[in-house]
Phi, psi and omega in degrees: 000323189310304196272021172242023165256301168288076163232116153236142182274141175274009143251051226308087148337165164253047177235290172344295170335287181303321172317298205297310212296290157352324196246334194269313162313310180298318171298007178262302168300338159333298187295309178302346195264292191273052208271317184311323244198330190280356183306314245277316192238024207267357180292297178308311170289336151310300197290299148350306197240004158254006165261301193316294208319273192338300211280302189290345188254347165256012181283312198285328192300303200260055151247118180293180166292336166307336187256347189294331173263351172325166130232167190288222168262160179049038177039036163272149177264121178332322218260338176280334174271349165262356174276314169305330174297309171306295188281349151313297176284350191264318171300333171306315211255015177247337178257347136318341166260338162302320184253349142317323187262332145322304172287303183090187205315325171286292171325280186330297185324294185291343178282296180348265203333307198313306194268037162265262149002283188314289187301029178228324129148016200277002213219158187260133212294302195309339212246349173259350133340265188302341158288325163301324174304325198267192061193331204271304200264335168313301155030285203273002171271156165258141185259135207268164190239000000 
């Protein structure tokens, strides 16, 4: 699943979207089903699933308000692709957070590096963005023992 969750088209389709949203769900039953093992992996599924966030929260930044009626590419209208993107990341950053609590320590490890990293300038602000939101909002998650 991991590589129909990082996939990305340089026309983001809305067929991408609908791949990732797809991909994104099953990895959650995934996780719950295979919980014992998935700690295991939790650097790859972590790493994996703060590159959707990225890419989908940076699909939407450098589109204005202005542009909303457009169409976009291969004539999907711009305003279907950022409303698909917007729901690409708000599931991202809930199964990211999901797999935070899942994964441990290795998941943890790598959100660290990521907002670690960012003051140095090695990481792009959004992607340290999105690491605090998932550390932020995981909170509200029960951490399993």
């Amino acid at each position: 699943l991991l590589p129909f969750i990082g996939w990305d088209v340089p026309s983001k389709s809305i067929e991408s979207s609908k791949l990732q949203l797809s991909a994104l769900a099953c990895l959650e039953e995934l996780m719950v089903g295979g919980h014992p093992v998935v700690r295991r992996h939790g650097g790859k599924i972590m790493s994996e699933l703060l590159g959707c966030i990225y890419r989908a929260q940076k699909s939407t930044d450098h589109v204005q308000d202005g542009l909303l009626d457009r169409k976009g590419d291969a004539g999907v209208n711009t305003n279907e692709q950022i409303v698909a993107a917007k729901a690409v990341s708000s599931l991202g950053i809930r199964i990211a957070c999901f797999a935070l609590v899942l994964c441990g320590e290795r998941a943890k490890a790598l959100l660290e590096s990521v907002e670690g990293g960012g003051g140095k300038n090695e990481y792009d602000p959004v992607l340290v963005s999105v690491a605090k939101d998932v550390q932020n909002i995981k909170e509200g998650f029960v951490q399993l023992p």
